[in-house]
C-alpha positions in Angstrom: 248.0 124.9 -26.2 251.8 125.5 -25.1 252.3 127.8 -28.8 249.5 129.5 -27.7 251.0 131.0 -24.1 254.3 131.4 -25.7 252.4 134.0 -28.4 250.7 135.7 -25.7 253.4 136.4 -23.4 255.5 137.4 -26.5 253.0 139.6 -27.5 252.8 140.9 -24.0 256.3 141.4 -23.9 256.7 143.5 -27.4 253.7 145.8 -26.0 255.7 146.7 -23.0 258.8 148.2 -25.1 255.9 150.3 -27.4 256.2 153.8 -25.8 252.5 155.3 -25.6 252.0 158.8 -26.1 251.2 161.2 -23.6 247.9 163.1 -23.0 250.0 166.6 -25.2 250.8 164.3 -28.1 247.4 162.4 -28.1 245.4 165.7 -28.0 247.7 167.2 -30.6 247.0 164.5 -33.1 243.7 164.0 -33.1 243.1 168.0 -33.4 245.7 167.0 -36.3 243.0 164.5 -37.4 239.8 166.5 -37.0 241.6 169.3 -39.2 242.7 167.1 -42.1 239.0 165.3 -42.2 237.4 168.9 -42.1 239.5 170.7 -45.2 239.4 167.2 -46.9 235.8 167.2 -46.5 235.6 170.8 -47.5 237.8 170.2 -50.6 235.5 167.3 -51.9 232.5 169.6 -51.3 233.8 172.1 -53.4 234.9 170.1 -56.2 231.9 168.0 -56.8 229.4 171.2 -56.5 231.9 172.8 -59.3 231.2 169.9 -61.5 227.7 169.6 -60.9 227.9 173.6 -61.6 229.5 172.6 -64.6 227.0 169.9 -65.7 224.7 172.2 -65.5 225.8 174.4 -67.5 226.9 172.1 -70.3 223.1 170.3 -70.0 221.3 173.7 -70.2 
């Protein structure tokens, strides 16, 4: 039961040295986020539609 405090409070202790971002960074990144997932996403779309394109041609 003692190991168990001793992890806790060091595990409290190493979370008060993280430095959290602020509100600026946090919005930045996730717009950072939501633009990587879109063009990703858009990428995919455009590569499986060209080989399904392709398919199709080579089936006809």
């Amino acid at each position: 039961m003692n190991q168990i405090k001793v992890f806790i409070n060091e595990c409290k202790a190493e979370l008060e040295k993280v430095v959290w971002p602020d509100k600026e960074e946090r919005f930045g990144a996730t717009w950072v986020v939501i633009v990587s997932v879109f063009l990703l996403t858009a990428i995919i779309f455009l590569i499986d539609h060209f080989y399904l394109f392709g398919l199709g041609r080579l089936t006809k």
